[in-house]
DOBA-360587 format. One record per residue (C-alpha): residue number from 1; residue in one letter; x, y, z. Coordinates in Angstrom, 3 decimals. Example, Ala and Ser with C-alpha at 12.3 -4.5 7.8 and 13.67 -1.06 7.14 Angstrom:
// DOBA-360587
{nr->1, rest->A, east->12.300, north->-4.500, up->7.800}
{nr->2, rest->S, east->13.670, north->-1.060, up->7.140}
***
This chain:
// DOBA-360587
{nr->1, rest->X, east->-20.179, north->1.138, up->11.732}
{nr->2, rest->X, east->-23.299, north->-0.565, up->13.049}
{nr->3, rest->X, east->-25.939, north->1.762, up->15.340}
{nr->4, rest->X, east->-24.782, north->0.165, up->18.282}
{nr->5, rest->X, east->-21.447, north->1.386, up->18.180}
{nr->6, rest->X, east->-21.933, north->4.807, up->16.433}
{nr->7, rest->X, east->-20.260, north->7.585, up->17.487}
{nr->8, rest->X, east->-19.009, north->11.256, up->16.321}
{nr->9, rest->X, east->-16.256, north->11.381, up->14.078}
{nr->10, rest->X, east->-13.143, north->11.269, up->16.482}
{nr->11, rest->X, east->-14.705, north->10.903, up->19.637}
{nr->12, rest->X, east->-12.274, north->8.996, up->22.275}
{nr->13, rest->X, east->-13.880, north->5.928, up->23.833}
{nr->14, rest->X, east->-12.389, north->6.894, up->27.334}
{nr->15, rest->X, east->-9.096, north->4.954, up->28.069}
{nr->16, rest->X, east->-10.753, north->3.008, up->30.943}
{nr->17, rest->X, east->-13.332, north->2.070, up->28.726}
{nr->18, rest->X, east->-11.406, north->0.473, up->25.815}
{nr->19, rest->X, east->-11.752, north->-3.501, up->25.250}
{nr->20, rest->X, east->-9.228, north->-5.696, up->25.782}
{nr->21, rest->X, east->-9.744, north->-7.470, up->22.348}
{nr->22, rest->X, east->-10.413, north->-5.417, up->19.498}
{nr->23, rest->X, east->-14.325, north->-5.180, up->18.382}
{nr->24, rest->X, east->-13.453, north->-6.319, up->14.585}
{nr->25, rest->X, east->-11.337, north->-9.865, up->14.487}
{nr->26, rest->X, east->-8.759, north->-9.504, up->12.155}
{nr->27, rest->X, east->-5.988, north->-12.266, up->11.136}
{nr->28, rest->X, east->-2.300, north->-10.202, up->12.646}
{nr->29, rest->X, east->-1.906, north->-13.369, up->15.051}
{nr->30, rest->X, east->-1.708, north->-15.208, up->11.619}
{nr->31, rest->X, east->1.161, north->-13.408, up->10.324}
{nr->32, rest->X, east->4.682, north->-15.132, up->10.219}
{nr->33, rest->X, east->7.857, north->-13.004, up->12.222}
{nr->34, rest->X, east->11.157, north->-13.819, up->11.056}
{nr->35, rest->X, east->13.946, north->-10.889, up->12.441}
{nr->36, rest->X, east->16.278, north->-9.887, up->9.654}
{nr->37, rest->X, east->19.521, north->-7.556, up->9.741}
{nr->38, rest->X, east->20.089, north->-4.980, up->7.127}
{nr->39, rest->X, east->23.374, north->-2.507, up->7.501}
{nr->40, rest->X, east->23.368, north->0.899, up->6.355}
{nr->41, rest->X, east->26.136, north->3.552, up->6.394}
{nr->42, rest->X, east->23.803, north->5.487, up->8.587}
{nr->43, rest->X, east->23.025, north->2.827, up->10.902}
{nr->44, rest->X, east->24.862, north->-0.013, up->10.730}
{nr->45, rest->X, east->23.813, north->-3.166, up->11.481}
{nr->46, rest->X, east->20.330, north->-3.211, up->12.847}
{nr->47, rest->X, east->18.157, north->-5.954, up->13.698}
{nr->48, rest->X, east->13.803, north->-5.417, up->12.164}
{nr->49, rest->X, east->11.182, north->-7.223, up->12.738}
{nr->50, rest->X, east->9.101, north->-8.019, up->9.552}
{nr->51, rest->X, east->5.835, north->-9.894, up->8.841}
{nr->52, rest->X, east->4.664, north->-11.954, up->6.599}
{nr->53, rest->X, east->1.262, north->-13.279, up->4.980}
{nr->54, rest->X, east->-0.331, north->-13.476, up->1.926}
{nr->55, rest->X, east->0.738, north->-15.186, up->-1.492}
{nr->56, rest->X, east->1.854, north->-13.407, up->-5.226}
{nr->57, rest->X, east->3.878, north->-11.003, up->-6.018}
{nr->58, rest->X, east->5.854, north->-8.881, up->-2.930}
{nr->59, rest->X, east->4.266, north->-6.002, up->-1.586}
{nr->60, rest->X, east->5.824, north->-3.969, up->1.377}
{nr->61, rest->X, east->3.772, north->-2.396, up->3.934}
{nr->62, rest->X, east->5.386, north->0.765, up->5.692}
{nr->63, rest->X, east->4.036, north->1.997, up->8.819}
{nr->64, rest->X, east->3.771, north->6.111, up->10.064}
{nr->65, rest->X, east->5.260, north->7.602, up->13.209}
{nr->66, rest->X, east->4.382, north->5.700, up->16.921}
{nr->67, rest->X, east->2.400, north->3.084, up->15.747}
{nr->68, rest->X, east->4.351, north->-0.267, up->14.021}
{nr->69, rest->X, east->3.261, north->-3.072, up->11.322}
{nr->70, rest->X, east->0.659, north->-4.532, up->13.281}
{nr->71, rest->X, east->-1.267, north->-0.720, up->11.963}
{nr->72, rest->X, east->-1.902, north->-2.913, up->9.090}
{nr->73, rest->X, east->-3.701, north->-5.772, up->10.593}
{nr->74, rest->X, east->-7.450, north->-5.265, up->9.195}
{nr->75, rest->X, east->-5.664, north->-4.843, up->5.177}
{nr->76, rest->X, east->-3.864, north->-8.364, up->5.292}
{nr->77, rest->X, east->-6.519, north->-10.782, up->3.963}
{nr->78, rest->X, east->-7.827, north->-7.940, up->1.747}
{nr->79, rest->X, east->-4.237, north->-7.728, up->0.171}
{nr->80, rest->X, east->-2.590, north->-10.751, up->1.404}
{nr->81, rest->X, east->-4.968, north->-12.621, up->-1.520}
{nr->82, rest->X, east->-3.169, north->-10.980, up->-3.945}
{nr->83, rest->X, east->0.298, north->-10.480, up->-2.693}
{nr->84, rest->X, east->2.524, north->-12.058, up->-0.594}
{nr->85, rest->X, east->2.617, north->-9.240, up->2.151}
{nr->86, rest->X, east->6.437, north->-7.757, up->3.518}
{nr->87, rest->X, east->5.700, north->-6.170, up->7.131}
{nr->88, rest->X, east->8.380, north->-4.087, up->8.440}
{nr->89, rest->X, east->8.767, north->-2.097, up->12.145}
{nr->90, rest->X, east->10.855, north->0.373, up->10.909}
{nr->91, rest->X, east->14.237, north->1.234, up->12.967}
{nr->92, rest->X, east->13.754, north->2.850, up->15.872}
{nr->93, rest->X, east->9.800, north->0.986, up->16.183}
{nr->94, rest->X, east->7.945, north->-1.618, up->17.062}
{nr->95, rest->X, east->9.677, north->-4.570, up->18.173}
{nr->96, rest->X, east->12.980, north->-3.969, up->15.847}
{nr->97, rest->X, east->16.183, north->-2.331, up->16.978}
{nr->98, rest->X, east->16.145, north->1.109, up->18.349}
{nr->99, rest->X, east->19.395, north->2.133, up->17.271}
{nr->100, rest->X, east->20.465, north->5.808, up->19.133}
{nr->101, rest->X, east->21.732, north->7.833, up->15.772}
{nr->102, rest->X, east->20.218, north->10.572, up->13.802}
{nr->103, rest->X, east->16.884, north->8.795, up->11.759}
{nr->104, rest->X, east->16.076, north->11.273, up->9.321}
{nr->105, rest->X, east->13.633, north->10.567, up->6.271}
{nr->106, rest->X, east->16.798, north->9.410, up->4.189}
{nr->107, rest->X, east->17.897, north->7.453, up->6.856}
{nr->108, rest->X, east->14.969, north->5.288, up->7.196}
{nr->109, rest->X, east->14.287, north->5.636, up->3.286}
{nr->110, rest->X, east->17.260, north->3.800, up->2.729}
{nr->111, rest->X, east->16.029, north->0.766, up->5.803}
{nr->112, rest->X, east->13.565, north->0.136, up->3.621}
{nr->113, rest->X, east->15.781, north->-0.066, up->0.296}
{nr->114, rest->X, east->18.400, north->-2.241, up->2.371}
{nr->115, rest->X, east->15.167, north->-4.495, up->3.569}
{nr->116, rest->X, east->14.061, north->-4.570, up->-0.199}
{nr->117, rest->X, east->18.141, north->-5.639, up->-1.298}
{nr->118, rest->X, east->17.673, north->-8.013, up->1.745}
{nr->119, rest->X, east->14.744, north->-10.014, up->0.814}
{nr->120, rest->X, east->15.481, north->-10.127, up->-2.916}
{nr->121, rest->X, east->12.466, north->-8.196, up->-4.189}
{nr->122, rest->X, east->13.677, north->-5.222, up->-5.928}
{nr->123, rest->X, east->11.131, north->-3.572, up->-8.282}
{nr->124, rest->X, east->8.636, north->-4.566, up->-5.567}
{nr->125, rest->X, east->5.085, north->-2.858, up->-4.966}
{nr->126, rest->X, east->5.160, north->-0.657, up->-1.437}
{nr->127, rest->X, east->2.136, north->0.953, up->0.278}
{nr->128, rest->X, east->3.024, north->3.910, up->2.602}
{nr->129, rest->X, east->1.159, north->4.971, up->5.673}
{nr->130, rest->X, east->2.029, north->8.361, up->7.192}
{nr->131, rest->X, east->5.535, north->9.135, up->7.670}
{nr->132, rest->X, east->5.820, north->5.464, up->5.606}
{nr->133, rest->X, east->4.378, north->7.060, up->2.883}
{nr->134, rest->X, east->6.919, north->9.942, up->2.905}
{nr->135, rest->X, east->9.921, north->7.894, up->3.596}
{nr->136, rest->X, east->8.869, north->5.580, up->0.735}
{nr->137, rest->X, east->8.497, north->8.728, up->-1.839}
{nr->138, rest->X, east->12.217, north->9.416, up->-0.884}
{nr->139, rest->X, east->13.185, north->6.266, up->-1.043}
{nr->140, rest->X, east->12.333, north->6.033, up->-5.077}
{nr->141, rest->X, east->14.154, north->9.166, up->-5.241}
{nr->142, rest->X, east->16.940, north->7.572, up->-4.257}
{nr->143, rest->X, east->16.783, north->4.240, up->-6.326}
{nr->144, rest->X, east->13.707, north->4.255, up->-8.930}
{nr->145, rest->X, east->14.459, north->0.491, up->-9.715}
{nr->146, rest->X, east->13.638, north->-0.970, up->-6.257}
{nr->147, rest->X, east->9.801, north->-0.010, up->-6.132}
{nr->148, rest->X, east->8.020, north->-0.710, up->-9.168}
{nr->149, rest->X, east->4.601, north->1.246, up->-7.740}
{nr->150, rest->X, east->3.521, north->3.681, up->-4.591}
{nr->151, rest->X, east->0.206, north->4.046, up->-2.766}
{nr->152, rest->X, east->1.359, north->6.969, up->-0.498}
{nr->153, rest->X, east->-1.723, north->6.879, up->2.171}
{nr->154, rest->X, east->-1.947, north->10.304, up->3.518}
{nr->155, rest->X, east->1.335, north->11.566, up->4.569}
{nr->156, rest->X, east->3.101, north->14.375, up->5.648}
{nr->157, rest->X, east->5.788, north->15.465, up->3.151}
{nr->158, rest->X, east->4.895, north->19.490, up->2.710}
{nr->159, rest->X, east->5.576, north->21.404, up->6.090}
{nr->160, rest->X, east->2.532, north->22.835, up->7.687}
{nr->161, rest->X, east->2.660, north->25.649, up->10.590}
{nr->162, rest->X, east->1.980, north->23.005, up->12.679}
{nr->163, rest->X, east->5.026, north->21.407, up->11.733}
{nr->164, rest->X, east->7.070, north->24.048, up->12.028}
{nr->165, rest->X, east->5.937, north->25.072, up->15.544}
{nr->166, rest->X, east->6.734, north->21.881, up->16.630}
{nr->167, rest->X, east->10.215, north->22.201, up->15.210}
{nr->168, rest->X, east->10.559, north->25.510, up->17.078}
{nr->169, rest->X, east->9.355, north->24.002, up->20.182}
{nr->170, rest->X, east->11.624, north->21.006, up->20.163}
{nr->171, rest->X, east->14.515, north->23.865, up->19.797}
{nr->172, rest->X, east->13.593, north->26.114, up->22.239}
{nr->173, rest->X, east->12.223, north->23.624, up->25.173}
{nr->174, rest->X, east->14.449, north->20.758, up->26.788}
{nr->175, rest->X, east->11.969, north->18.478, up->24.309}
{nr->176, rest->X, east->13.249, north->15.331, up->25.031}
{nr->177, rest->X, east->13.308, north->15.483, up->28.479}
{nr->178, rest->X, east->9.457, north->16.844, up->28.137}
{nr->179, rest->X, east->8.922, north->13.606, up->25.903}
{nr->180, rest->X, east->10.262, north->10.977, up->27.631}
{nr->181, rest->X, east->8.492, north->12.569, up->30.965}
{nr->182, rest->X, east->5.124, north->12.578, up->29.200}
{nr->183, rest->X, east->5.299, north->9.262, up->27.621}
{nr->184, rest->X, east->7.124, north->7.357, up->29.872}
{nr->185, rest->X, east->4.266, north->7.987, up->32.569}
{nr->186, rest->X, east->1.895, north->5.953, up->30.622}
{nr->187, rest->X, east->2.608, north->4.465, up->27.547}
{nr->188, rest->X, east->-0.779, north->2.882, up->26.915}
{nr->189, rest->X, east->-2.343, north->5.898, up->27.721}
{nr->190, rest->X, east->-0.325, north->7.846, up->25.421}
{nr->191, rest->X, east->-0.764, north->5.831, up->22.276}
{nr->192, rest->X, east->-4.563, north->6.057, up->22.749}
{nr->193, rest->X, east->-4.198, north->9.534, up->23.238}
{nr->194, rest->X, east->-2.305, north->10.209, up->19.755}
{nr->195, rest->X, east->-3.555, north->7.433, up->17.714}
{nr->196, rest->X, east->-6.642, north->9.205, up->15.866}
{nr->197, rest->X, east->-9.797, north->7.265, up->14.059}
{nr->198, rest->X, east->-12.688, north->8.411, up->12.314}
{nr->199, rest->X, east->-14.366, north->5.346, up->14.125}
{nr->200, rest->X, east->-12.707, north->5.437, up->17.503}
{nr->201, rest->X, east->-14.122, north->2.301, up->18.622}
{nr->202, rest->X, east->-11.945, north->0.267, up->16.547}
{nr->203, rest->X, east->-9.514, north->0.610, up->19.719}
{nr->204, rest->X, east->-7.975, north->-1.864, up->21.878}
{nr->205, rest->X, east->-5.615, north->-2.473, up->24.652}
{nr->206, rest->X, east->-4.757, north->-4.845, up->21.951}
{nr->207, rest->X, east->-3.699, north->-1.851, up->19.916}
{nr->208, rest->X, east->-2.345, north->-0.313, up->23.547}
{nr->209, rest->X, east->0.282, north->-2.877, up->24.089}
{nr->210, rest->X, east->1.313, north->-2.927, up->20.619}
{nr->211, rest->X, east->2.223, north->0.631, up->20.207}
{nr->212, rest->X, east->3.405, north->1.015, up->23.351}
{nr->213, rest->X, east->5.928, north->-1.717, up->23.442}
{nr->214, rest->X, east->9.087, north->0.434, up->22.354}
{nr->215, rest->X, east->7.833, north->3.187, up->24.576}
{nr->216, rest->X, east->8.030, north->1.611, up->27.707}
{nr->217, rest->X, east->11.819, north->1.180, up->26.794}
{nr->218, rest->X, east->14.083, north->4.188, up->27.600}
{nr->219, rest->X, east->15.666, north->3.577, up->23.643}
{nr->220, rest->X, east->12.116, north->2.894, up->22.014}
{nr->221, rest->X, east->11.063, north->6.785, up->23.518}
{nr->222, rest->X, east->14.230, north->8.100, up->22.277}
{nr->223, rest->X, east->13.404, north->6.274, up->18.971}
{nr->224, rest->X, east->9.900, north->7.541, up->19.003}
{nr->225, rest->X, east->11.660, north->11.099, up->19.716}
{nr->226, rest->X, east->14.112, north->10.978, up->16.988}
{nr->227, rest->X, east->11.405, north->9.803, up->13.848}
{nr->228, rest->X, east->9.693, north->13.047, up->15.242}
{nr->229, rest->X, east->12.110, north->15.516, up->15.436}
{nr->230, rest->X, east->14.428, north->13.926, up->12.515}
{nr->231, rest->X, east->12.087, north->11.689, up->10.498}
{nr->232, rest->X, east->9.681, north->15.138, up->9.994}
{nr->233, rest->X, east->11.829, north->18.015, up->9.918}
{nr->234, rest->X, east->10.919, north->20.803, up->8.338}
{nr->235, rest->X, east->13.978, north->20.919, up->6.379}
{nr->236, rest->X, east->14.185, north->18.082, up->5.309}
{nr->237, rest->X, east->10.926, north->18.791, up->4.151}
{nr->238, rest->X, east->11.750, north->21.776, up->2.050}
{nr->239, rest->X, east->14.509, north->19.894, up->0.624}
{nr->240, rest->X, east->11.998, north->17.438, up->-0.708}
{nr->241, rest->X, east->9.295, north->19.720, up->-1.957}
{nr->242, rest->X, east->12.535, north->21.512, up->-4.016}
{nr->243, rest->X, east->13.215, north->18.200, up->-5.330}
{nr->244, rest->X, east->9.782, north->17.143, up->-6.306}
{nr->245, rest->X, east->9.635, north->20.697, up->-8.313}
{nr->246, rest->X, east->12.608, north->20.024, up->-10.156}
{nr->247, rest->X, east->12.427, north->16.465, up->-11.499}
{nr->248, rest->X, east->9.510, north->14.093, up->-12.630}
{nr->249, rest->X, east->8.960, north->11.650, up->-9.291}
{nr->250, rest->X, east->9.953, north->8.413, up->-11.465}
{nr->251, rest->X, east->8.119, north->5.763, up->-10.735}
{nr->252, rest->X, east->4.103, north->5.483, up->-10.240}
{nr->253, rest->X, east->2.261, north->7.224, up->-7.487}
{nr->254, rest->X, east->-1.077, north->7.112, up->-6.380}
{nr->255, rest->X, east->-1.823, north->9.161, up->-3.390}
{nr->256, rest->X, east->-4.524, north->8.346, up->-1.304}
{nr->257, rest->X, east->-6.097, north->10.961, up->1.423}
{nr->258, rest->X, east->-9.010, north->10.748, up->3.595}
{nr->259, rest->X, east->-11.081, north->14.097, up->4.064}
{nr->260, rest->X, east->-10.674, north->14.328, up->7.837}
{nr->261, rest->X, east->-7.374, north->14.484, up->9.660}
{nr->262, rest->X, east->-6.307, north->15.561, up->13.145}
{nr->263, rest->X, east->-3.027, north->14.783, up->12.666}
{nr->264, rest->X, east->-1.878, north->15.618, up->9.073}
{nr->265, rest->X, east->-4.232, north->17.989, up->7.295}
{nr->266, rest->X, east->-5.712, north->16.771, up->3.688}
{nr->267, rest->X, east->-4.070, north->20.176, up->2.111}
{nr->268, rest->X, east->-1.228, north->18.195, up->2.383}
{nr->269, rest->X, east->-2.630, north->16.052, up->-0.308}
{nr->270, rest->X, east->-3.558, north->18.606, up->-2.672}
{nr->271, rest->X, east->-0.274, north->20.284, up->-2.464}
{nr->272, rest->X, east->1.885, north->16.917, up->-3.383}
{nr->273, rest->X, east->-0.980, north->16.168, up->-5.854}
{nr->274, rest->X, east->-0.011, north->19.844, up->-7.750}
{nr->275, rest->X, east->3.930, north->18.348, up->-7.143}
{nr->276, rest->X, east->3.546, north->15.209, up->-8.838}
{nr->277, rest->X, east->0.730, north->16.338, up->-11.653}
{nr->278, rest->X, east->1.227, north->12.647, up->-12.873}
{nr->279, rest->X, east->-0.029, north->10.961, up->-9.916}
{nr->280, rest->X, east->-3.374, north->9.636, up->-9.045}
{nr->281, rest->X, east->-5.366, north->11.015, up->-6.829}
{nr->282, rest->X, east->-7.961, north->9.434, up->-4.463}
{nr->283, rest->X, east->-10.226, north->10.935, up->-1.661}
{nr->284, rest->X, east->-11.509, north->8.819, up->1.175}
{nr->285, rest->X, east->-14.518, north->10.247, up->2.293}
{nr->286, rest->X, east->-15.297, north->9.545, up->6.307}
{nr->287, rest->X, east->-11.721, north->7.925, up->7.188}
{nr->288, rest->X, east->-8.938, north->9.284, up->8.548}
{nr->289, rest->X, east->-4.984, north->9.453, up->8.530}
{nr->290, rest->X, east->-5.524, north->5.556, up->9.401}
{nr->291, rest->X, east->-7.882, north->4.622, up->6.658}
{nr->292, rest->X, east->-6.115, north->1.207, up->6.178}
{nr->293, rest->X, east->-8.009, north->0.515, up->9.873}
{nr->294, rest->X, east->-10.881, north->2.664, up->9.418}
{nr->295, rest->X, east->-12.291, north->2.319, up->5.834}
{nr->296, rest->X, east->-9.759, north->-0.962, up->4.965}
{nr->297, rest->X, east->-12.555, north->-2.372, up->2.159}
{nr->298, rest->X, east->-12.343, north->1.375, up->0.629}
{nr->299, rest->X, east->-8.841, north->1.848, up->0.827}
{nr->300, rest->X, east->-8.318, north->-1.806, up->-0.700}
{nr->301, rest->X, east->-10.384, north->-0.767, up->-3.171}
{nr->302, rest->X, east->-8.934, north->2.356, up->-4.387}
{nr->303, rest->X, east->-5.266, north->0.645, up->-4.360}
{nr->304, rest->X, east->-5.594, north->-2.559, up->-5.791}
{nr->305, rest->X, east->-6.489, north->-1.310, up->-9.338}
{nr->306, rest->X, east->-3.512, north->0.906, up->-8.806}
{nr->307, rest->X, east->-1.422, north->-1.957, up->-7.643}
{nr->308, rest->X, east->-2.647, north->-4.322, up->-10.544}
{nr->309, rest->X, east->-1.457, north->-2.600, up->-13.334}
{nr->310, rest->X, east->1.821, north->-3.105, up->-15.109}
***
């Protein structure tokens, strides 16, 4: 980050003052769409929206919670010369379906297996951002043989009391009327609200319109509603840390955390690190739950080694 645009860690660019274009060019508007269907017992036949760019070997790129595959946009050339990049919007995001059923971490764990069967690249490479990253762990729980390797970049997967108040909250309130109010007022406003950066002046109503798309929809809020409340439950959480204690995770891991996070704390890190002792551990100094936007040379990197070896 040059002087000119130097800020404190974290500090907003107010919402009025956000460019339309984003400061750093980056190649998105280069990627190829094609819309796919995949069918699951949970949720049937559902239409996704995936990107593609690169060349090489498959890799599949899995976004977090409220933001989509364009999240990815300032990692493609770095990885797209060495893979031929798989973009998903997971169900219930971005421009794909937003079907109305339960979307728990299993749930959308197995979208991204039926994408995999779909596109003929079992025993593909996968990169996981946020709740990505946590889906994508369950997802080699449930088949080993259809990811090969796992860069899980700093996601939730061991309930915090943050967590846990939340799920309290969404019990006790009328949540998803309170959601759907909140959001619904101003979508734009609410992504730049949420979305978190060490260097917050990598925003853009670029960015704005792209995360906001499925919540100016009355189904994209409700699908934004359900990956919170089912996608991160605690339960489902405790379910998974039980798991991770009593088997060997079976494929490679390499688990990537910045040292600053708002939104999911770095402990969170350290305590899947001590779950899976066999996994490799990397620490992003000054980058954040986003560090494939923030730090994307650094994150590159620290994964491509990782991704490399057979």
């Amino acid at each position: 980050m040059d002087s000119e645009h130097a800020r404190a860690p974290f500090q907003q660019v107010p919402f009025d003052e956000v460019p339309d274009a984003p400061r750093l060019p980056h190649r998105w508007a280069d990627t190829r769409r094609e819309d796919i269907t995949i069918s699951t017992p949970e949720l049937g036949s559902v239409r996704l929206a995936v990107r593609t760019f690169g060349s090489g070997p498959p890799l599949v790129l899995v976004h977090g919670l409220m933001t989509a595959g364009y999240s990815f946009r300032y990692v493609l050339e770095l990885l797209g010369a060495h893979f031929s990049l798989v973009i998903p919007d997971l169900p219930g995001a971005g421009h794909s379906d937003y079907p109305d059923v339960h979307l728990g971490p299993d749930v959308l764990a197995r979208s991204v297996l039926a994408l995999i069967e779909q596109r003929g690249i079992r025993g593909t490479r996968v990169i996981g951002n946020s709740m990505g990253g946590y889906v994508c762990m369950r997802a080699a729980l449930i088949d080993p043989a259809a990811i090969s390797r796992l860069v899980n970049l700093h996601s939730p997967g061991v309930a915090t009391a943050r967590m846990h108040a939340l799920r309290w909250a969404m019990k006790l309130l009328p949540s998803w009327t309170i959601v759907d109010r909140l959001v619904r007022r101003d979508p734009e406003r609410w992504v730049h609200k949420q979305v978190h950066y060490y260097d917050e002046t990598l925003k853009s109503r670029e960015e704005h319109r792209e995360f906001s798309t499925p919540l100016k929809l009355p189904a994209g809020r409700r699908g934004f509603y359900r990956h919170m409340r089912d996608g991160l439950d605690v339960r489902e959480m405790g379910k998974f840390v039980a798991q991770l204690r009593s088997t060997t995770f079976p494929i490679p891991l390499q688990l990537i955390y910045a040292d600053h996070d708002p939104v999911v704390p770095p402990i969170v890190g350290d305590k899947l690190r001590a779950l899976v002792p066999a996994a490799e551990f990397v620490q992003l100094k000054n980058a954040s739950h986003f560090a494939h936007v923030d730090a994307a040379s650094r994150f590159v990197d620290a994964a491509l080694p990782f991704l490399q070896a057979t």
